[in-house]
C-alpha positions as a Markdown table, in Angstrom:
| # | Residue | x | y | z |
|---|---|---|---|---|
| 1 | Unk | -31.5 | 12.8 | -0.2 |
| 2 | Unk | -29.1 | 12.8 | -3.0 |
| 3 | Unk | -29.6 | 9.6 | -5.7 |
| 4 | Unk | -26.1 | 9.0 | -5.0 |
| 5 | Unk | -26.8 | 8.9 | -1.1 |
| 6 | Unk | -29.7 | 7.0 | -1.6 |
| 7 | Unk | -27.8 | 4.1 | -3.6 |
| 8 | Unk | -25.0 | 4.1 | -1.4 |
| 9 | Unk | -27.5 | 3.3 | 1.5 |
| 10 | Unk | -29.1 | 0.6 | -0.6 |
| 11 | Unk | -26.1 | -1.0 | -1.4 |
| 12 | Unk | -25.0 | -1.0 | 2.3 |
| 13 | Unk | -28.0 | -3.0 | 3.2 |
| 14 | Unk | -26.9 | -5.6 | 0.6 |
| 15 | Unk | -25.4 | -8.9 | 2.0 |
| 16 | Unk | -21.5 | -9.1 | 1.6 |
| 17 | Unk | -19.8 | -12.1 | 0.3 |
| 18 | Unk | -16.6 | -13.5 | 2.2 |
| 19 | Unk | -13.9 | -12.5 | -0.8 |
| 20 | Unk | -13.7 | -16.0 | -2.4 |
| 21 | Unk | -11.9 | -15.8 | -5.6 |
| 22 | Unk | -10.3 | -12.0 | -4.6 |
| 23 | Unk | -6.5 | -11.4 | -3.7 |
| 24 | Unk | -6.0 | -9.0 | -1.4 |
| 25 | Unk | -2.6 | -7.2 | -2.0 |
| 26 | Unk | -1.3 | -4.5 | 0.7 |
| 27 | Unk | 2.1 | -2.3 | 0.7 |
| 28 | Unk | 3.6 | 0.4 | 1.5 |
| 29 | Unk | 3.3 | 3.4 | -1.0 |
| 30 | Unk | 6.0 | 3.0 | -3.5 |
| 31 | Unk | 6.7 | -0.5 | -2.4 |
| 32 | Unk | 5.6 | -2.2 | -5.6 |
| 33 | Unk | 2.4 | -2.8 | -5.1 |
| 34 | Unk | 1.2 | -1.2 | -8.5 |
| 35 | Unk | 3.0 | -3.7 | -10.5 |
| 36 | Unk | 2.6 | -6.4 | -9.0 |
| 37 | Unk | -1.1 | -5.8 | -8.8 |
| 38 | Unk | -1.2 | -4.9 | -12.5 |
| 39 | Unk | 1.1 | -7.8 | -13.5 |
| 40 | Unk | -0.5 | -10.4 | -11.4 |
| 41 | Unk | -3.7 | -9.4 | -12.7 |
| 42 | Unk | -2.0 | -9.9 | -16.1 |
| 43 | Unk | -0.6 | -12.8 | -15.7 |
| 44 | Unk | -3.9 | -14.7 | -14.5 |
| 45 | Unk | -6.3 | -12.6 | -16.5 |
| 46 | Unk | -8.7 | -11.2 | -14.0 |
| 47 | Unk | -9.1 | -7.6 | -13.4 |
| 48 | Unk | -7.5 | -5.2 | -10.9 |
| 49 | Unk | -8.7 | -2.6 | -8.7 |
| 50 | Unk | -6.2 | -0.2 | -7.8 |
| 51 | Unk | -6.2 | 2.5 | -5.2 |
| 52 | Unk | -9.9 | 2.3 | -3.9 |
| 53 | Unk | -9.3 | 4.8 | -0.9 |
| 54 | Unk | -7.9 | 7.3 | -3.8 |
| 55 | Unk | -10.7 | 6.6 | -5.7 |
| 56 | Unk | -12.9 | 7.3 | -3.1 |
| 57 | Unk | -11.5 | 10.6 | -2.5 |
| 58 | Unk | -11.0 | 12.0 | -5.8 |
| 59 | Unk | -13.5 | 10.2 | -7.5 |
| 60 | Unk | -16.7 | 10.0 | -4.9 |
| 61 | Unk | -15.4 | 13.0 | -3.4 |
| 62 | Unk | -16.1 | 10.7 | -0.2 |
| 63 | Unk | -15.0 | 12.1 | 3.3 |
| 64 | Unk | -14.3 | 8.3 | 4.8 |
| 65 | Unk | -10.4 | 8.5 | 6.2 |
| 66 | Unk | -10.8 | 10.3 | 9.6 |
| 67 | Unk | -13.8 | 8.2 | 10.2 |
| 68 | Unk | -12.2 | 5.3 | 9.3 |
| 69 | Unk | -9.0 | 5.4 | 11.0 |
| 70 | Unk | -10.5 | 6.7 | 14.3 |
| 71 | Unk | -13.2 | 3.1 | 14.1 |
| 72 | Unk | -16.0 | 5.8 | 13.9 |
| 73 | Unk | -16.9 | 3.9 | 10.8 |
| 74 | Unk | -16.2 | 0.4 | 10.2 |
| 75 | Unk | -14.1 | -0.9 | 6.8 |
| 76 | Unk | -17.0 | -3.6 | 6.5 |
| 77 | Unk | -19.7 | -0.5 | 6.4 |
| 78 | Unk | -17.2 | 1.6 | 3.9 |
| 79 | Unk | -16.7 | -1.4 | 1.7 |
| 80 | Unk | -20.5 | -2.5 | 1.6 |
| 81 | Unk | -21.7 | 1.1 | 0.9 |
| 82 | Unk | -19.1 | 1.6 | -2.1 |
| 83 | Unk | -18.5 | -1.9 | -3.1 |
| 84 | Unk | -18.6 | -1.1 | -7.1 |
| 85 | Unk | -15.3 | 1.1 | -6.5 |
| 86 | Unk | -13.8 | -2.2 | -4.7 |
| 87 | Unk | -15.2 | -4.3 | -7.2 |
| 88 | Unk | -12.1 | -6.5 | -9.0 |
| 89 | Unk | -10.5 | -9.7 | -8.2 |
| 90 | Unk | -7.2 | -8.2 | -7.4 |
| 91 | Unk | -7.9 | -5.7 | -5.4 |
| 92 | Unk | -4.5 | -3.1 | -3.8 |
| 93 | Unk | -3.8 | 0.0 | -1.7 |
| 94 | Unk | -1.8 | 1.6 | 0.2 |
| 95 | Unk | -3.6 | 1.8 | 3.2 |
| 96 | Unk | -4.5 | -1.9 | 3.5 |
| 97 | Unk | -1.1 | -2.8 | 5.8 |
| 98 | Unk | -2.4 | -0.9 | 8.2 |
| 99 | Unk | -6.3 | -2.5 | 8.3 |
| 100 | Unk | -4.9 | -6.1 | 7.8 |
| 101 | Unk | -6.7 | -7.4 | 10.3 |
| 102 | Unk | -9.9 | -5.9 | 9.8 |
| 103 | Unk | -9.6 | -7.2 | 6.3 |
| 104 | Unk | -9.2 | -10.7 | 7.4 |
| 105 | Unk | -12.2 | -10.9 | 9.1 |
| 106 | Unk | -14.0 | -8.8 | 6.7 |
| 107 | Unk | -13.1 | -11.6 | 3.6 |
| 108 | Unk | -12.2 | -14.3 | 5.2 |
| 109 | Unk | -12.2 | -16.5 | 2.0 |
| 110 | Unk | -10.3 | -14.0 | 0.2 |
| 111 | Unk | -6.2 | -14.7 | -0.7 |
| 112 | Unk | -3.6 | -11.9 | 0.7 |
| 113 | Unk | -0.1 | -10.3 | -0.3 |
| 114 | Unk | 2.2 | -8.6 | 1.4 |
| 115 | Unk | 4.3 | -6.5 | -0.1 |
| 116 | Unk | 7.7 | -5.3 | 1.6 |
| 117 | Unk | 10.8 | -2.8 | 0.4 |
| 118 | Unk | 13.4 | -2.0 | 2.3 |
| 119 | Unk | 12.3 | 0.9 | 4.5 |
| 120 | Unk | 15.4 | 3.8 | 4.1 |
| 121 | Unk | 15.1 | 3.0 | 0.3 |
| 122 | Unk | 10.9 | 2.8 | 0.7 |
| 123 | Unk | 11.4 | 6.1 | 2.5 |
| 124 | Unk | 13.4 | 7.6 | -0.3 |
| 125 | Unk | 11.8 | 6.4 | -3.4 |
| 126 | Unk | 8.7 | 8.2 | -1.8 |
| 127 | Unk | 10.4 | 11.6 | -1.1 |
| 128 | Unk | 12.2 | 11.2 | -4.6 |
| 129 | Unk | 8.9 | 10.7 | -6.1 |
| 130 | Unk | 7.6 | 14.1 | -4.5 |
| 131 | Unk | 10.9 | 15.9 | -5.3 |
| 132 | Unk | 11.5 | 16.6 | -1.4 |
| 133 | Unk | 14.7 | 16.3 | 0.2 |
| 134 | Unk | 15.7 | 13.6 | 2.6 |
| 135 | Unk | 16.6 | 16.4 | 5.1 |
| 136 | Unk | 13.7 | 18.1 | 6.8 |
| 137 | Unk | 15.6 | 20.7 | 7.9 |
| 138 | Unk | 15.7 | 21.6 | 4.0 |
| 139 | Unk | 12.2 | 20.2 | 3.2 |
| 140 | Unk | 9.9 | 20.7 | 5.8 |
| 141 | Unk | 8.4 | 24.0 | 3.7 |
| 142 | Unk | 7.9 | 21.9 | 0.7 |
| 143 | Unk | 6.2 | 18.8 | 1.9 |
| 144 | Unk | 3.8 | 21.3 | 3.9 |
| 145 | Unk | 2.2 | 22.1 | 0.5 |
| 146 | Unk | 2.1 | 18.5 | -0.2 |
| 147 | Unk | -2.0 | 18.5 | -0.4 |
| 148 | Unk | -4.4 | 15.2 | -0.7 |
| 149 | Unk | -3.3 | 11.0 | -0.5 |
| 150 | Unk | 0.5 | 12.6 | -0.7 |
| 151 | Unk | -0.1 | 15.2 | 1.8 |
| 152 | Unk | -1.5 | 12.6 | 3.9 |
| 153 | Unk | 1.3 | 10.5 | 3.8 |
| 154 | Unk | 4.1 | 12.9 | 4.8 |
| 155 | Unk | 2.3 | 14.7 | 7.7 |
| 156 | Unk | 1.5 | 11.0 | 9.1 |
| 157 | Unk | -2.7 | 11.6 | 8.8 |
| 158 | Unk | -5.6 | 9.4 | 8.5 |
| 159 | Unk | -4.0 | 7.0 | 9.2 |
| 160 | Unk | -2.2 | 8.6 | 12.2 |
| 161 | Unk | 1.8 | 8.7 | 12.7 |
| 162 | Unk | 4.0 | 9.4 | 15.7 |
| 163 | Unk | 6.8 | 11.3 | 15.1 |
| 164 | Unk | 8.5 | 14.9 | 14.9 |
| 165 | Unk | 8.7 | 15.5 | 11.1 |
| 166 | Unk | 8.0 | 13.6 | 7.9 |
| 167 | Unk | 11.2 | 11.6 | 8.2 |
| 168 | Unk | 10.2 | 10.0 | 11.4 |
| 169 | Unk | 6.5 | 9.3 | 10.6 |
| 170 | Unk | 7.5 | 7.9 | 7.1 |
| 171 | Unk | 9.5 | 5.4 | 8.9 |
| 172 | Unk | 6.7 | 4.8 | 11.7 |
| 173 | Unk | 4.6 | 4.2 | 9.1 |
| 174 | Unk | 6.8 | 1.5 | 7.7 |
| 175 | Unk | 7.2 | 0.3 | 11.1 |
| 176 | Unk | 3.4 | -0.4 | 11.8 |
| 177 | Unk | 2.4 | -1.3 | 8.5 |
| 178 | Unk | 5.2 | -4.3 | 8.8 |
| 179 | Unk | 4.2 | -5.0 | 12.7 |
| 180 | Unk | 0.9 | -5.4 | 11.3 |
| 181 | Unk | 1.5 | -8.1 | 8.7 |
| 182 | Unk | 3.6 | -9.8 | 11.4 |
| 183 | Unk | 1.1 | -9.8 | 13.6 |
| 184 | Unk | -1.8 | -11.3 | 10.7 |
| 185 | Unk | 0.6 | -13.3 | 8.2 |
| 186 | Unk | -0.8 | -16.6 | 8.9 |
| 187 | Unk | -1.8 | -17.5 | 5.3 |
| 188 | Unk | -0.3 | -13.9 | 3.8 |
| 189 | Unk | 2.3 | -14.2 | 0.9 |
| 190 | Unk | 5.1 | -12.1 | 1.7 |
| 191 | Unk | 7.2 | -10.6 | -1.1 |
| 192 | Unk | 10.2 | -8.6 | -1.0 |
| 193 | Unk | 10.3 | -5.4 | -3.6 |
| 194 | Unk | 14.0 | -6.5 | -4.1 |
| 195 | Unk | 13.1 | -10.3 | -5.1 |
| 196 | Unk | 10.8 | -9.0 | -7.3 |
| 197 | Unk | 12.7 | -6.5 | -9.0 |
| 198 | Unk | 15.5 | -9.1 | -9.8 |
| 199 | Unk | 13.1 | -11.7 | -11.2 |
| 200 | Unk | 9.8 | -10.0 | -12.1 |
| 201 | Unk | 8.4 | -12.7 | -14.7 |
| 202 | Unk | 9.6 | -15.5 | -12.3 |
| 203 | Unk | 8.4 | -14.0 | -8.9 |
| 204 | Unk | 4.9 | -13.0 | -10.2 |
| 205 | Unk | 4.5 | -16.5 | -12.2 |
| 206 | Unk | 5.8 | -18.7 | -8.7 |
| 207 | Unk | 3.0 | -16.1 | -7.1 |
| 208 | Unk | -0.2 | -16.4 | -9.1 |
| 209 | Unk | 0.7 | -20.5 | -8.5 |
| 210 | Unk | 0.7 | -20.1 | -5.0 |
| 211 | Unk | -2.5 | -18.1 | -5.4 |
| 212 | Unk | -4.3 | -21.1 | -7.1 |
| 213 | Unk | -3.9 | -19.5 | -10.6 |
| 214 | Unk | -3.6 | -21.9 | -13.8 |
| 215 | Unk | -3.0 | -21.1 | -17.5 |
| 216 | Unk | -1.2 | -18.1 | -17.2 |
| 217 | Unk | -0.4 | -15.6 | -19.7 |
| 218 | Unk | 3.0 | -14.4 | -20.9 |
| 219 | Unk | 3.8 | -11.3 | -19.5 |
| 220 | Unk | 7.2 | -11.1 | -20.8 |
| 221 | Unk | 6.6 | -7.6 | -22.6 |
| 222 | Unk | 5.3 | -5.7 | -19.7 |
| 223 | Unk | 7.8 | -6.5 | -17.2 |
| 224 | Unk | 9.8 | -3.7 | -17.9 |
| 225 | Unk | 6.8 | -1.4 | -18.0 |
| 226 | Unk | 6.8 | 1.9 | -15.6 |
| 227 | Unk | 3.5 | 1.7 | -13.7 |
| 228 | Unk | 4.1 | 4.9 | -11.5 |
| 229 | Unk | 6.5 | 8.3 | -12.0 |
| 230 | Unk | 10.0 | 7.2 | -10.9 |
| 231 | Unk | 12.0 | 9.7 | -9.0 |
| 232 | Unk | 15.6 | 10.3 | -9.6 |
| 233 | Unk | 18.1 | 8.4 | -7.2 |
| 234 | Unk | 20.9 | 9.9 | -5.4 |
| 235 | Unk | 24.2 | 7.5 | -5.6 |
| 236 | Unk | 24.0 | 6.8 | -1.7 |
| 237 | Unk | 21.4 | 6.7 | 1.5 |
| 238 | Unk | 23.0 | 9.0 | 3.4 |
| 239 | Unk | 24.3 | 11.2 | 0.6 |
| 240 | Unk | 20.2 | 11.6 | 0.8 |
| 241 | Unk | 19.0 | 11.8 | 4.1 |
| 242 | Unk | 22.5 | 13.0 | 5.6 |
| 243 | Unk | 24.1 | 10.2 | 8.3 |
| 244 | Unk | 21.9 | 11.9 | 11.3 |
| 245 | Unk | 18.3 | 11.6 | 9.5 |
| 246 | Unk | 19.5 | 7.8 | 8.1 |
| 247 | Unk | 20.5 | 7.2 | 11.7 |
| 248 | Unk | 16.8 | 8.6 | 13.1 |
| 249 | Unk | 15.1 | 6.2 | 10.1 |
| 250 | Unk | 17.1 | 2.6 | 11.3 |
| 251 | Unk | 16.5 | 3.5 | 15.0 |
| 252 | Unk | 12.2 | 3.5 | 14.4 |
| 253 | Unk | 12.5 | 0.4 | 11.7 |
| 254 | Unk | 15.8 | -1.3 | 13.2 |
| 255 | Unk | 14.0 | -3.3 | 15.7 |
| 256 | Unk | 11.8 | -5.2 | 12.5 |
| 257 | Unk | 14.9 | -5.2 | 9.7 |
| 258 | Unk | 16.2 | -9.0 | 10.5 |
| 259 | Unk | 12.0 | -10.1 | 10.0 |
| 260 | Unk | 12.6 | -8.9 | 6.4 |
| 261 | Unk | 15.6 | -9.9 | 5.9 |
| 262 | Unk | 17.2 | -6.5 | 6.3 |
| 263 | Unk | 19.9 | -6.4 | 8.3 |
């Protein structure tokens, strides 16, 4: 057995602790959750993890997601085995919507964010960011060479999607991610992508108090800092996706809009 092998099986022996002192912060992809991570961590100066599943992947070269998201393996055995990649006190990924529960039981002492956007701009930031169109009818050849985390996320994978075409399991994705916050938000800190864009400083300063964080740093000059590759915008939704597509997006997410504040 590989040394690597043979340390991960040590390590997944070890006892766990229940998450005291870590903030847990889930989101959609492109839904803030990289700067707020990265700011809050800032702010309160601890140290952020970021991305542990695409870590895992790329870095471990670590087959875990069709295990994972099928409960042939259990988060709580994942996380125990690799613990030194989840190792920080502010911990974020993309993937954690949709395991909230799990992760609740799995750190019960730990603190937890949600982080929301509005989905049929969610939906586009990601498809801008990828340089597909918002009409699969022109981008279904593109986003099938999408390979990897990306590739995942378009062809609705590991963690499985309904839907026809990237469009609709984008937006499903959306869908379940929020259903699952609704469903475990007792004690989660919601914040809207919007709220935080209009007030960065402000919302991540009011945050890290909620979270029990004192003595904070000034984190006036990063505010304004790009923490991912920003796509370029189109002047209107359905100059984007086309009124059909927009109309195919608002009738998955629709029914969850006026939880968020959308409507």
């Amino acid at each position: 057995m590989a040394l690597a092998n043979i340390r991960s099986h040590l390590l997944g022996a070890l006892p766990m602790g229940r998450g005291k002192g870590k903030v847990i912060v889930a989101g959609m992809p492109k839904s803030g959750t990289t700067a707020i991570a990265s700011l809050l961590a800032k702010a309160t100066n601890v140290d952020v993890c970021s991305d542990p599943f695409y870590q895992l992947d790329t870095q471990k070269k670590v087959a875990f997601r069709d295990q994972l998201f099928s409960g042939q393996l259990s988060l709580e055995s994942l996380w125990r085995q690799h613990r030194e990649v989840f190792r920080g006190t502010v911990v974020k990924d993309p993937n954690f919507p949709i395991l909230l529960s799990e992760l609740k039981q799995l750190l019960p002492e730990a603190q937890f964010v949600f982080i929301v956007r509005e989905p049929r701009d969610n939906i586009r930031s990601i498809l801008s960011r990828l340089k597909i169109p918002g009409n699969p009818a022109e981008g279904s050849h593109l986003a099938s060479e999408v390979q990897g985390t990306w590739g995942r996320v378009l062809n609705g994978t590991s963690p499985d999607m309904p839907g026809n075409d990237y469009l609709e399991k984008l937006a499903w994705r959306w869908r379940v991610s929020a259903e699952r916050y609704l469903q475990n938000n007792e004690g989660v800190h919601l914040i809207r992508y919007e709220d935080f864009r209009g007030d960065k400083q402000n919302q991540i300063n009011r945050l890290a108090k909620n979270l029990g964080f004192t003595n904070l740093s000034d984190i006036a000059s990063l505010v304004d800092v790009q923490f991912q590759p920003k796509g370029s915008q189109p002047a209107s939704l359905e100059d984007f996706f086309g009124k059909d597509n927009l109309e195919r997006i608002e009738a998955i997410v629709g029914p969850l809009l006026a939880d968020f504040g959308y409507e």
